[in-house]
N, C-alpha and C positions, 0 to 999 in steps of 0.2 A: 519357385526357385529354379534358375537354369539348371544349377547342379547340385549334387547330395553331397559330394563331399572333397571339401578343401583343403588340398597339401601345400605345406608352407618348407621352404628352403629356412634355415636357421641364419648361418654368416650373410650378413649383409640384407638379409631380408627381413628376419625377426627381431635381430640385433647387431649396431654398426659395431664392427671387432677389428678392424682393418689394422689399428693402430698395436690395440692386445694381441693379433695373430702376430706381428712384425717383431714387435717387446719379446713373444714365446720365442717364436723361432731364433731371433736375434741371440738371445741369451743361452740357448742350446750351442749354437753355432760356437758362440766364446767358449764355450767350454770345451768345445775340441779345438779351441786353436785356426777356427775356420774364419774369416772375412764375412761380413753381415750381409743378408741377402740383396740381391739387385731386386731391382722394381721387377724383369720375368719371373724371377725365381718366387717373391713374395707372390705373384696372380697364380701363378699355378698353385703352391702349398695352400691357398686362402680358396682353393675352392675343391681342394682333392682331400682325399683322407689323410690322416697324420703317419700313417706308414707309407704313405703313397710317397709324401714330402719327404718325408724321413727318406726314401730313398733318390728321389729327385736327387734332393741339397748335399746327400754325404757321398754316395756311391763314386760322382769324378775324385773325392778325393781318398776314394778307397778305405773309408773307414767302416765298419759291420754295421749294417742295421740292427742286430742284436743289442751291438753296444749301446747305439743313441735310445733306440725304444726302451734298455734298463735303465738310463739314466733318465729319461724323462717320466718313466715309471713312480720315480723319489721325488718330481718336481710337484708341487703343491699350486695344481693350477687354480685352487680358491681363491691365490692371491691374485690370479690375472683374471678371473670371474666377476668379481667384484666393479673390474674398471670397465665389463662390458654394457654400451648403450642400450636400453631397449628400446626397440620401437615405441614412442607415446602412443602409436595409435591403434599397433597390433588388438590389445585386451580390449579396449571398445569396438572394434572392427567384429571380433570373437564374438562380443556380448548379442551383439543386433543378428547374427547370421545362424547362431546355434542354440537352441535348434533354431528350422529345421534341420540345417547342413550341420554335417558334421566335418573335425577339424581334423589334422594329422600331420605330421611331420616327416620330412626325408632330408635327413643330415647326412654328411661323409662326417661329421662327429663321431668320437667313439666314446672310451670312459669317462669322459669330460661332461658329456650330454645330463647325466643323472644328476649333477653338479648344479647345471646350469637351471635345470626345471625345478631343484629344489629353492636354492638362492632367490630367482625370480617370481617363486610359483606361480609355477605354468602348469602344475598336474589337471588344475578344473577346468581348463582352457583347452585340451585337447584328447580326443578318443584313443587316437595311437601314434604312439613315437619313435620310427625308427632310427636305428643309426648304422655305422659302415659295422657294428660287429653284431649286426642282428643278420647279415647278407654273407653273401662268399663273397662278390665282388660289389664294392661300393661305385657310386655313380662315377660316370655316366653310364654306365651299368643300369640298367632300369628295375633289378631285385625287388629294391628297397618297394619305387610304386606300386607295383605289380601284386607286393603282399600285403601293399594297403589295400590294395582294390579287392584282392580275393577277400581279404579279412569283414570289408562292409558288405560283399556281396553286391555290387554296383555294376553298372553298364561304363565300359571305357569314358561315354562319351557324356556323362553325368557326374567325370572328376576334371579337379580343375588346379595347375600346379603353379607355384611363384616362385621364382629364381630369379636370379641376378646374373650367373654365368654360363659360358659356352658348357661348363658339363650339366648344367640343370636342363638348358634347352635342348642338347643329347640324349639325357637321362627320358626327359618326356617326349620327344619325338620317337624314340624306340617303345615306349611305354604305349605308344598312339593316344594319347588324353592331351588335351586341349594346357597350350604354356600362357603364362603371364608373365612376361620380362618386366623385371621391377629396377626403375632407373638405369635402364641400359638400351637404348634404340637401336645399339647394332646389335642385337639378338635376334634370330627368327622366332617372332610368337606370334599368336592367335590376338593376343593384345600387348601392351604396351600402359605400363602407368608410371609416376611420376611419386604416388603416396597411397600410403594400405588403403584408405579411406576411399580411393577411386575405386576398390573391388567392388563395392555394394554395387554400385548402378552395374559391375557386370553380371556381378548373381545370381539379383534381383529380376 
């Protein structure tokens, strides 16, 4: 194997949410009275953490990030869980490559995340899972990589990461490990693929 161990981005990479993020957001937004996000507003919130967005989307119109994080604190995002796609091909991808590589996760997800790995189970699927409330500063912050990496005891240049956005290709260019931009050609990476199932020939 090229490398020991394999970090996976969650939105859009592990599972298509594009639509569930928009529904969340959108429906917060009503409830203060605010107009539903634009198409910038939704690419930024869809690839930051949820306090990040929470402050993007409210703060022009001057309402507390306290407030929206309490209220969304009571929202029951099981229900928006449930409508999220998984990749078909992520768990057979998993099955063929681990061992020997081991798997991990780097989400701007926070209390959601727990949610989501049980619903789907994804606990036998991966070694460690971080999210934006295991770091002080979530991606593109490189935190999160960096305690993967201590965590397996690995050489930078034997991990290998998958994102979809400019903060993922951030995230790992500061982190110095080798990116795979997943559906997205205008990303600067190391590779470039189109379906999980292209990673084996990179691994391999």
């Amino acid at each position: 194997m090229k490398y020991d161990v394999i970090i996976f981005d969650c939105d859009g990479v592990m599972f298509d949410t594009r639509w569930v993020n928009r529904l969340y957001y959108n429906h917060m937004l009503a409830h203060f009275n605010l107009p539903e996000m634009t198409d910038e507003q939704f690419e930024y919130s869809h690839s930051h953490s949820a306090a990040d967005a929470v402050r993007y989307l409210c703060e022009p119109h001057s309402i507390p990030d306290e407030d929206v994080l309490d209220y969304l604190k009571n929202v029951n995002y099981a229900e928006y869980i449930k409508h999220m796609t998984i990749n078909p091909e992520l768990k057979p991808l998993i099955d063929k490559i681990r061992p020997p590589c081991r798997t991990a996760v780097a989400t701007n997800r926070s209390d959601t995340m727990p949610k989501v790995v049980d619903m789907f189970t994804l606990a036998p699927y991966f070694d460690k899972i971080m999210t934006a409330l295991d770091v002080k500063y979530p991606k593109p912050d490189p935190a999160m990589i960096l305690d993967i990496i201590s965590h397996f005891h690995v050489e930078k240049d034997r991990v290998l990461y998958i994102g979809d956005t400019k903060v993922d290709e951030q995230a790992s260019m500061r982190a110095e490990i080798s990116f795979v931009a997943f559906q997205d050609q205008s990303l600067q990476a190391d590779y470039h693929i189109n379906a999980l199932s292209q990673l084996e020939a990179i691994i391999l």
